[in-house]
C-alpha positions as CSV (number, residue, x, y, z in Angstrom):
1,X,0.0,0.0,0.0
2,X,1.8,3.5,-1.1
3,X,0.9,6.3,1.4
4,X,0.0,9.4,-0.2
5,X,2.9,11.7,1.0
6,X,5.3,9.6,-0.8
7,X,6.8,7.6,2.8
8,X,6.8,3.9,2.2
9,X,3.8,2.0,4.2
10,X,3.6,-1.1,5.2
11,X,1.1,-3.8,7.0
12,X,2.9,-5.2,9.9
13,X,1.2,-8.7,10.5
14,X,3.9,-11.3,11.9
15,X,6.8,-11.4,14.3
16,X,9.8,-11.0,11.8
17,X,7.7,-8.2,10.3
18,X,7.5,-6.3,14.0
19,X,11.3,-7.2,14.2
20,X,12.3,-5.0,10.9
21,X,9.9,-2.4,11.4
22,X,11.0,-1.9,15.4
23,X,14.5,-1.5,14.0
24,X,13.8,1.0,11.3
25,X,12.2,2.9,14.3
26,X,14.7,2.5,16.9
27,X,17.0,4.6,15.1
28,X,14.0,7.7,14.6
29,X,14.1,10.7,16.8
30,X,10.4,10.7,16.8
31,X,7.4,9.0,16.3
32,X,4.1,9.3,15.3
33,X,1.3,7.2,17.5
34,X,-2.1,6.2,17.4
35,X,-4.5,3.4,18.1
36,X,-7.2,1.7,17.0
37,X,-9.6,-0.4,19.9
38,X,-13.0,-1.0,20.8
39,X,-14.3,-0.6,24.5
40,X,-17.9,-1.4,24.6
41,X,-18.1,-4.9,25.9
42,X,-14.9,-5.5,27.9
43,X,-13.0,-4.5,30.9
44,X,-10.0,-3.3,28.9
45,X,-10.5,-1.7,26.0
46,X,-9.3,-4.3,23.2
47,X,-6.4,-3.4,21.1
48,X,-7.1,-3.8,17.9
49,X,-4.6,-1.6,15.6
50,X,-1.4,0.4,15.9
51,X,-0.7,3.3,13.3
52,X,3.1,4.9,13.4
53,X,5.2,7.1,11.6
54,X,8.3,8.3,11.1
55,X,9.9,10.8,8.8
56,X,10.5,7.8,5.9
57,X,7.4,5.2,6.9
58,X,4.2,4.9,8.2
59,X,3.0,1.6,9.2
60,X,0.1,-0.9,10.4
61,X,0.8,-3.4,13.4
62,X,-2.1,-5.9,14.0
63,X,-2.1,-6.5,17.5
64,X,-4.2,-9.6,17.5
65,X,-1.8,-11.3,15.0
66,X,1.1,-10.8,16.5
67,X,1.5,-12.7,20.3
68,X,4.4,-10.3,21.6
69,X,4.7,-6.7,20.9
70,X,7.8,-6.1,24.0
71,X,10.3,-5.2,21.1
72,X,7.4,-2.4,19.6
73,X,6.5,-1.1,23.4
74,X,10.1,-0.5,24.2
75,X,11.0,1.2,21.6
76,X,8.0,3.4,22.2
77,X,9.5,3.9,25.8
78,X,13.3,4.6,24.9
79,X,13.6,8.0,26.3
80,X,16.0,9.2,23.0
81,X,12.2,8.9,21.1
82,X,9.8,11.2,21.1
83,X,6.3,10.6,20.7
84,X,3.9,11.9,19.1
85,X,-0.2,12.3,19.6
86,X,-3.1,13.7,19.2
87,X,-5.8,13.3,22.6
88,X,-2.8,11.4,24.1
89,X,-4.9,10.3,26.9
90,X,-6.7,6.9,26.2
91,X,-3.6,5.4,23.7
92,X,-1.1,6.6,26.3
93,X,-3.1,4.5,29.2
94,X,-2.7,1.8,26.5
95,X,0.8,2.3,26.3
96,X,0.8,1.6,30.6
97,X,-1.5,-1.0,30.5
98,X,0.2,-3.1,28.3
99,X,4.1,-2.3,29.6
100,X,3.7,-0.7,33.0
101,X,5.2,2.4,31.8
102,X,4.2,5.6,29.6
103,X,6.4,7.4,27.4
104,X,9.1,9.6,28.6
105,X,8.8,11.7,25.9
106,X,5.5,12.9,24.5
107,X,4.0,15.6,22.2
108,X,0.6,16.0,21.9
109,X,-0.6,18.2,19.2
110,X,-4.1,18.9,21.0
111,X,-2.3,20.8,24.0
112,X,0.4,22.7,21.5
113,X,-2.7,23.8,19.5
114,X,-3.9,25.4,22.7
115,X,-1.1,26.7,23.7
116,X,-1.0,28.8,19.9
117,X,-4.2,30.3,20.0
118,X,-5.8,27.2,17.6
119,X,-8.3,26.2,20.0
120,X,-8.7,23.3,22.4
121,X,-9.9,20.3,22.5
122,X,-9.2,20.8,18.6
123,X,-10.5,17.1,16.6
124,X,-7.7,15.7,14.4
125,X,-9.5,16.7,11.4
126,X,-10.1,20.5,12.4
127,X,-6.2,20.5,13.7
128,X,-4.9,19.2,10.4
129,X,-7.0,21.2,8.3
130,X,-5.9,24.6,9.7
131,X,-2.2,23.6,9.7
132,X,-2.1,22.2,6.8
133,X,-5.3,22.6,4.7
134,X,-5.4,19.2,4.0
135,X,-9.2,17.5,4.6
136,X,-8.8,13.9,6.0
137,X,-12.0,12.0,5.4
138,X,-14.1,9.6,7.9
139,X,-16.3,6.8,6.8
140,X,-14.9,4.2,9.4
141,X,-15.9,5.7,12.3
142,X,-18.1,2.6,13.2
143,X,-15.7,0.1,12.4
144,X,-15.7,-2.6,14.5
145,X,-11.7,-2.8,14.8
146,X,-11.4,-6.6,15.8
147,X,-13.0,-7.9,12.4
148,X,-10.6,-9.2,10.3
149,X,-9.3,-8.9,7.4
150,X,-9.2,-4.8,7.6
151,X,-9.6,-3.3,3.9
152,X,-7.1,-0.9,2.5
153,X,-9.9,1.8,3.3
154,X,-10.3,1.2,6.7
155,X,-6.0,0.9,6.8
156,X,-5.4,4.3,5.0
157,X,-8.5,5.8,7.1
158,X,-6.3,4.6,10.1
159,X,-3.2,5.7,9.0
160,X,-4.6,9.2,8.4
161,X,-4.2,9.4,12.3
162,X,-0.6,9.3,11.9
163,X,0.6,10.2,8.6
164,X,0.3,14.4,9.0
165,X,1.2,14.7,12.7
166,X,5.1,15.1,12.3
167,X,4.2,18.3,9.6
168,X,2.0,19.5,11.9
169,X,4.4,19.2,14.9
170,X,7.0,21.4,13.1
171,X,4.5,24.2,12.6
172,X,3.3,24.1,16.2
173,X,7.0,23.9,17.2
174,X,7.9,26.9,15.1
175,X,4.6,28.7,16.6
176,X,5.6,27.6,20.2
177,X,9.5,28.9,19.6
178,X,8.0,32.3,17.6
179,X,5.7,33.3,20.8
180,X,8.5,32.0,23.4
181,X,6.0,29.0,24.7
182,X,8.5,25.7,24.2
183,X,8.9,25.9,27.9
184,X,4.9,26.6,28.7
185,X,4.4,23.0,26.4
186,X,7.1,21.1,27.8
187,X,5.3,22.2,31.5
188,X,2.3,21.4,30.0
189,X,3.4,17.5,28.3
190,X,4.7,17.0,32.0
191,X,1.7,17.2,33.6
192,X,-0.6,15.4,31.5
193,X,1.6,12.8,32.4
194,X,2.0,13.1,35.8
195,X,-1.4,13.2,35.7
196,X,-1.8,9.8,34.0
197,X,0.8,8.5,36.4
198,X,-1.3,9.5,39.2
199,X,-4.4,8.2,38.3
200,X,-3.0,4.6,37.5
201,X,-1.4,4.7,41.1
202,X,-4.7,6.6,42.8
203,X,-6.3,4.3,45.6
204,X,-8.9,7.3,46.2
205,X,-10.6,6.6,42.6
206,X,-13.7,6.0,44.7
207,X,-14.1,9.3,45.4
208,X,-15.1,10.4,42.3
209,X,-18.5,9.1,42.3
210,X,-21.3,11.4,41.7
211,X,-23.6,11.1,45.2
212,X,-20.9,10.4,48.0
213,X,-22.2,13.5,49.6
214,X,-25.9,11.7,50.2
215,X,-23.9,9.0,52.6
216,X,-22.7,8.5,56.3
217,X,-19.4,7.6,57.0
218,X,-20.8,3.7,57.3
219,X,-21.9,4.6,53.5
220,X,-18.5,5.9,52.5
221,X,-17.1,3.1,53.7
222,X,-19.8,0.9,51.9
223,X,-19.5,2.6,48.5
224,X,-15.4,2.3,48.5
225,X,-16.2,-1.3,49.0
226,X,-18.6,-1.7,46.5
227,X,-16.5,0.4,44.4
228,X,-13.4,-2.3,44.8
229,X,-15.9,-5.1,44.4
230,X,-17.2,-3.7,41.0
231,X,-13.9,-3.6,39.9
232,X,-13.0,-7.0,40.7
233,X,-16.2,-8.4,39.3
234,X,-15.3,-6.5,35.9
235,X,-12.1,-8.2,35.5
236,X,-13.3,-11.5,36.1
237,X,-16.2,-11.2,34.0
238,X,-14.7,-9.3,31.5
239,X,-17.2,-6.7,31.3
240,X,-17.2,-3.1,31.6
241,X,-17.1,-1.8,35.1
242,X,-20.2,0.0,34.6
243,X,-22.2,-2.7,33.4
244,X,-21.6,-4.5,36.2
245,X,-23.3,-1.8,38.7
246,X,-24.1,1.6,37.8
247,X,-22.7,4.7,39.8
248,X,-26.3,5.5,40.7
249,X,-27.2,2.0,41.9
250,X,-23.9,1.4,44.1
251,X,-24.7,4.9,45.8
252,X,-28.4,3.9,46.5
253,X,-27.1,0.1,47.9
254,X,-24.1,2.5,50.1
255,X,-26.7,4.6,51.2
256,X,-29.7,2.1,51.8
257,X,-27.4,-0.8,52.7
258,X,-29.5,-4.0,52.7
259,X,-29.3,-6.4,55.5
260,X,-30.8,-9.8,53.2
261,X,-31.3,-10.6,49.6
262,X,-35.2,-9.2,49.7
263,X,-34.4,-5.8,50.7
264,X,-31.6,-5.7,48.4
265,X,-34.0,-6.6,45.4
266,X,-36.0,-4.2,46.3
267,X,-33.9,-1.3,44.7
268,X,-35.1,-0.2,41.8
269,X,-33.4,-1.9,38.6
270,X,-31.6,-4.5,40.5
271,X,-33.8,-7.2,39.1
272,X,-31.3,-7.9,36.5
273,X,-30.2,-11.6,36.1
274,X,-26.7,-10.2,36.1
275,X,-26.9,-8.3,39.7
276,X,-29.3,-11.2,41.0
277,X,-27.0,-13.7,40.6
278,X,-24.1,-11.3,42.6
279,X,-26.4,-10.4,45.4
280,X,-24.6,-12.7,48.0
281,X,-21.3,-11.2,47.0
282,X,-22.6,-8.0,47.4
283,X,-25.0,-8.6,50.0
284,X,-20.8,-10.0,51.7
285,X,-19.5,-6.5,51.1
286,X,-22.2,-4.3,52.8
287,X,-21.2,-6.5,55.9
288,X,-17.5,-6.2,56.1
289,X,-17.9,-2.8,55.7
290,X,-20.3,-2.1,58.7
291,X,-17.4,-3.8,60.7
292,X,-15.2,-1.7,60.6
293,X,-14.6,0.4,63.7
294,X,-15.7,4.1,63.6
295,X,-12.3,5.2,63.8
296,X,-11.5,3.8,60.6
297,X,-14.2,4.5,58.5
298,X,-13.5,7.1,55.9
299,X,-14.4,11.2,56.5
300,X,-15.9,13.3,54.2
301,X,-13.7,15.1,51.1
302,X,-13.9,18.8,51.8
303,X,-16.9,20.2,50.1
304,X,-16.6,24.3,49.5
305,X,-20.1,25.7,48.5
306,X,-20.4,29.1,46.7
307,X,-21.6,31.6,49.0
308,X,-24.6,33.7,47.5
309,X,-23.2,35.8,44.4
310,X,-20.4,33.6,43.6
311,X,-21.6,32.7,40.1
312,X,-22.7,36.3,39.3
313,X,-18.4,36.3,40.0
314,X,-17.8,33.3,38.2
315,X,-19.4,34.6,35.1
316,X,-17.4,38.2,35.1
317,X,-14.0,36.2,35.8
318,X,-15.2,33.8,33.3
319,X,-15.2,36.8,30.9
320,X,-11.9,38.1,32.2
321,X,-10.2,34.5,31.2
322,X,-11.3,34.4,27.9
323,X,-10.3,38.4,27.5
324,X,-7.0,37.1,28.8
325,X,-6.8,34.7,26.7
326,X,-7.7,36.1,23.0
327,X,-5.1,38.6,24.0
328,X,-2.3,36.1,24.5
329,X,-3.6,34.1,21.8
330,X,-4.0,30.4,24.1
331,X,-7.1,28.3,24.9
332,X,-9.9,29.0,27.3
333,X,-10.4,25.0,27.6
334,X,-6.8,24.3,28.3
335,X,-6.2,27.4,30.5
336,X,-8.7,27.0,33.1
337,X,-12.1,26.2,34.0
338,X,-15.3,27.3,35.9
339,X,-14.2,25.1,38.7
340,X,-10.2,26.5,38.7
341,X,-12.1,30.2,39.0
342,X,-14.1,29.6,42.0
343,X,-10.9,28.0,43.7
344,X,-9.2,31.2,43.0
345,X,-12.1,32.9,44.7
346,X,-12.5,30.8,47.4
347,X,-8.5,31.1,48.2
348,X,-8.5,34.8,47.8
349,X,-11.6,35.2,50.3
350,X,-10.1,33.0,52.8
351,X,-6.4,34.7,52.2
352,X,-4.6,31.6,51.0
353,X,-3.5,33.1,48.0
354,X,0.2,33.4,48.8
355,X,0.4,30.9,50.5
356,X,-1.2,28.0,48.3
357,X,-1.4,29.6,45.4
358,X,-4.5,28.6,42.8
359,X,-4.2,26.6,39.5
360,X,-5.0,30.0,37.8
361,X,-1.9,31.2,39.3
362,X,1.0,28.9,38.7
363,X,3.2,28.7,35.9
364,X,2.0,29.7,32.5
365,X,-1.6,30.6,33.6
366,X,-0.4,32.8,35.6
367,X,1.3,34.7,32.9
368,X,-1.9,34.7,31.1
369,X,-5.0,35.6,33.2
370,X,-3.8,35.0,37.1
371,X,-2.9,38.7,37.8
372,X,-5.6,40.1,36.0
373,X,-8.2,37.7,37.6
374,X,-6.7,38.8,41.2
375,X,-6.9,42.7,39.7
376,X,-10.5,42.4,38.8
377,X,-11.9,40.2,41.6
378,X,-10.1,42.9,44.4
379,X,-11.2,45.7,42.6
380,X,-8.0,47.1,41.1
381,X,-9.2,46.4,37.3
382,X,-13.0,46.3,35.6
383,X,-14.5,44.9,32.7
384,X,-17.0,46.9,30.4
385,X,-18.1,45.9,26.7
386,X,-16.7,46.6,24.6
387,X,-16.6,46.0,19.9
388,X,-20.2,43.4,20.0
389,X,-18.4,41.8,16.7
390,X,-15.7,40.7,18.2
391,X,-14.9,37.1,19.6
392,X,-14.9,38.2,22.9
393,X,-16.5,41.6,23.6
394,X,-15.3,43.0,26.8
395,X,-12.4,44.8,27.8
396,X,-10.6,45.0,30.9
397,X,-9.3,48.4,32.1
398,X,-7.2,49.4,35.3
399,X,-9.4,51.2,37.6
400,X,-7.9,54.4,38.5
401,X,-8.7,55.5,42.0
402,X,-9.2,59.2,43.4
C-alpha cells in the first residue's frame, strides 16, 4: 500500500515483520502514535490496531496477529524517542496498560494547539485542516476494529491518524519557539503525564462518584467497597465496570445498605439476572464494611459551597479569562475552567493566595490571566463591553482610584 505523502507504508502482521519495522524505528528521533480499539463490551478496552510514523514510513501493526509486541513497546518507551499524539490520553493508558510504563517523551498536538491560539480540544480533522489545509475523510468511524481482514480503506482511514502529525508538529513547534512558549508545552506534556501516572497509582478513585455526599461515614465506607468489588467483578467477567453496577445504583445500595437478599431486590433496577445472581457477593460487602470500627471509617472530602453571588463572580472572571486569553492568543479549555475560578475565589476570600497559590496562578496561567483575575476580583481592574463583533467583547481596564 503507497501512502499518499510519498513515505513507504507497510502492513505489519507477523513477528519477523515487527522485528524489521521496530529496528527501522529504533533509530528515529520521533514517532508518530495512534491506536485503534473498541471498548464497549470489555473491561480493557481491546487493542485492535497500531498506526506509526516516522519521517521515511508509516506503518500498520495488528495486534491480535502478533503474540508479543515487547520489542514495539520498548522502543516506544526509549527516552532518545519522542512521541507523538493527538488526545494522548486513552492510547497513552494503552501504552501503561500493556508495559507498566508511559512514554518519557510525549508531544501531543491537541495541547500545543492550545497553547498557539488554535483552539482546544481541537479534533484531528479541524487541527490538520488549519495547519495544513489538507481534509482527511471519515467513513470508518463505526468500524468494529477486531474484524478481520481490515480493507485498504479502513487501513489508509487509520493511518490518516498518523501520517500528518510530524508536519503539523514542526509548525506548532515553530509557533511555540516564535511566541516564546517551548517551555509553557514542555510544562504542559509533563503534567498530563503526571497526571496519567497519578491516576494509575490513585487508591482514592472511589471518590469520584457522583452522590458520595448523600452518605454516612458507614456509607463511605460501603461505596469504597462496593467500588473495589465492582472492579474486581469486571475483571473477572470481563465486562465493563459499569455494566456491572451503575454509579447510581452502588450509591443507593451505600446509602440504603441492605441487611438480606429481599431488601436488596428491592432497589429499583436490581432485578437484573446479572446483579441477581451477585447479590450474596454483594450482600458480603455491605457486611465487612459495617465492621469496621468508627475510627477507621473514611471522613468526608472537603466540600466548598459558593456563597450567594459567587456565580454572578464566576461569570465576570469567566469573561476576564477568555479576554486574557484572546489577548495572548491560548485556549480557554486548556487554561482554566469554571471550577479552577471559583478556587481562586474561594482562596483569595479566605487569604490563602500566597500561601497555596491557585491553579490560575502557577506557571503559564499565571502569565496569562492570574494577575488580572486577582486585579479584577479585588477591585484594582473592571470589565466593560466593549466591539459586539468581536470574539470576545469585553475589555478590561485598570481602575484608577481618586
Amino acid at each position: 500500500m503507497n501512502d499518499r505523502q510519498g513515505a513507504s507504508s507497510s502492513r505489519v502482521e507477523t513477528a519477523s515483520a515487527l522485528r524489521k519495522l521496530t529496528e527501522r524505528l529504533a533509530v528515529a528521533d520521533r514517532i508518530a502514535f495512534d491506536t485503534e480499539f473498541v471498548s464497549e463490551s470489555t473491561f480493557e478496552p481491546v487493542l485492535c490496531l497500531i498506526q506509526v510514523a516516522t519521517a521515511d514510513l508509516t506503518a500498520t501493526i495488528d495486534p491480535l496477529a502478533i503474540d508479543d509486541l515487547t520489542p514495539f513497546w520498548n522502543v516506544l518507551l526509549d527516552p532518545a524517542i519522542e512521541i507523538v499524539m493527538h488526545a494522548a490520553g486513552e492510547d497513552t493508558r494503552i501504552i501503561r496498560r500493556k508495559t507498566g510504563e508511559i512514554p518519557r517523551r510525549l508531544f501531543d498536538v491537541q495541547i500545543a494547539a492550545g497553547l498557539v491560539g488554535l483552539g482546544y480540544p481541537l479534533s484531528h480533522g479541524s487541527l490538520v485542516s488549519q495547519l495544513l489545509g489538507v481534509t482527511v475523510h471519515g467513513g470508518e468511524t463505526r468500524t468494529d476494529w477486531r474484524k478481520r481482514p481490515l480493507s485498504d480503506g479502513q487501513l489508509r482511514y487509520a493511518l490518516d491518524d498518523v501520517r500528518y502529525l510530524l508536519k503539523a508538529t514542526d509548525l506548532l513547534k515553530d509557533r511555540l519557539v516564535e511566541l516564546d512558549r517551548i517551555a509553557w508545552a514542555e510544562a504542559e506534556m509533563d503534567a498530563f503525564l503526571d497526571e496519567i501516572r497519578r491516576k494509575g497509582d490513585d487508591d482514592e478513585r472511589w471518590r469520584r462518584l457522583p452522590g458520595l455526599h448523600q452518605l454516612n461515614r458507614v456509607g463511605l465506607e460501603c461505596a469504597k467497597r462496593l467500588y473495589e468489588w465492582r472492579i474486581d467483578e469486571a475483571r473477572r467477567t470481563n465486562r465493563p465496570v459499569k455494566q456491572v453496577l451503575r454509579d447510581d445504583l452502588l450509591i443507593a445500595i451505600a446509602k440504603r445498605r441492605p441487611q438480606g437478599r429481599k431488601d436488596l431486590e428491592a432497589l429499583r433496577d436490581f432485578n437484573r439476572p446479572h446483579l441477581l445472581r451477585t447479590a450474596g457477593s454483594i450482600l458480603e460487602t455491605i457486611e465487612r464494611a459495617g465492621e469496621i470500627p468508627v475510627d477507621e471509617l473514611p471522613e468526608h472530602a472537603e466540600r466548598f459551597d459558593d456563597r450567594p453571588g459567587w456565580s454572578m463572580l464566576v461569570s465576570l472572571l469567566s469573561a476576564t479569562l477568555a479576554r486574557c486569553c484572546v489577548e495572548n492568543k491560548t485556549a480557554p479549555a486548556l487554561t482554566g475552567s469554571a471550577n479552577d475560578i471559583r478556587d481562586l475565589i474561594r482562596r483569595y476570600v479566605e487569604g490563602e493566595i500566597e500561601a497555596s497559590p491557585p491553579y490560575l496562578m502557577r506557571g503559564w496561567r499565571g502569565e496569562v490571566c492570574g494577575k488580572t483575575l486577582l486585579d479584577v476580583l479585588s477591585g484594582r481592574a473592571g470589565v466593560r463591553v466593549g466591539d459586539l463583533g468581536a470574539e470576545v467583547p469585553v475589555v478590561i481596564e485598570t481602575i484608577v482610584r481618586k
